[in-house]
N, C-alpha and C positions, 0 to 999 in steps of 0.2 A: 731494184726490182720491186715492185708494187703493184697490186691487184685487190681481188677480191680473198682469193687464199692466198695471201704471201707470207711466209715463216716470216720474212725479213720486214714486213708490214704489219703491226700485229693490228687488230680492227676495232678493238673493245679497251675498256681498261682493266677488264679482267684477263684477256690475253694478255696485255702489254704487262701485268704484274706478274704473268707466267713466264713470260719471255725472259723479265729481270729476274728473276729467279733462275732460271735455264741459264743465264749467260753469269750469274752467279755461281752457282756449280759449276759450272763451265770453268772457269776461271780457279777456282779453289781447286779443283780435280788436277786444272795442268800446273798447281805450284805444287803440291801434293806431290805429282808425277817427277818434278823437276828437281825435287828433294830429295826424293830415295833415289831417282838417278846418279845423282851426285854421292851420297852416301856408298851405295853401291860401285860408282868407280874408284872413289877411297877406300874403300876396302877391300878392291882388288888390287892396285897400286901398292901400298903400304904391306909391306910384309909382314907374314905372322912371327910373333915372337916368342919365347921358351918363357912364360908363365907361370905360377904356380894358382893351382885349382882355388882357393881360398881367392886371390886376386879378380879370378875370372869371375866370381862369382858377385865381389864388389863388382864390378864393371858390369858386368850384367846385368843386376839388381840398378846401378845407378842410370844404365841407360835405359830402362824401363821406366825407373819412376819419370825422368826427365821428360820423357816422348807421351809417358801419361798425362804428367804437369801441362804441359803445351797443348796436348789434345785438348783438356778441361777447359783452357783459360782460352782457346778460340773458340770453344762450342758456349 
């Protein structure tokens, strides 16, 4: 589709730098999404197990820093 306003057309190269931008977010947003879905079906799958509080709290602490880690070093 193509025109004069067509999203799918952009008309400038200022649009066309918006666009790649748009379908950059685009893009990150549904790996983003497709990762904590995943996550999310692992950890309903996977049964909880009898822990001690000290433990949960390494886990916790390390799966924080990890998902910080990975945040910093794509942004």
């Amino acid at each position: 589709m193509t025109g004069v306003h067509s999203i799918l057309d952009p008309a400038g190269p200022q649009a066309g730098s918006i666009a790649d931008l748009w379908w950059l977010m685009f893009w990150v947003s549904t790996v983003v999404f497709v990762l904590v879905m995943l996550a999310l079906a692992a950890a309903l799958v996977h049964r909880r197990r009898e822990v001690g509080e000290e433990e949960m709290k390494r886990r916790l602490t390390r799966s924080v820093a990890t998902a910080t880690g990975i945040t910093v070093l794509l942004l």
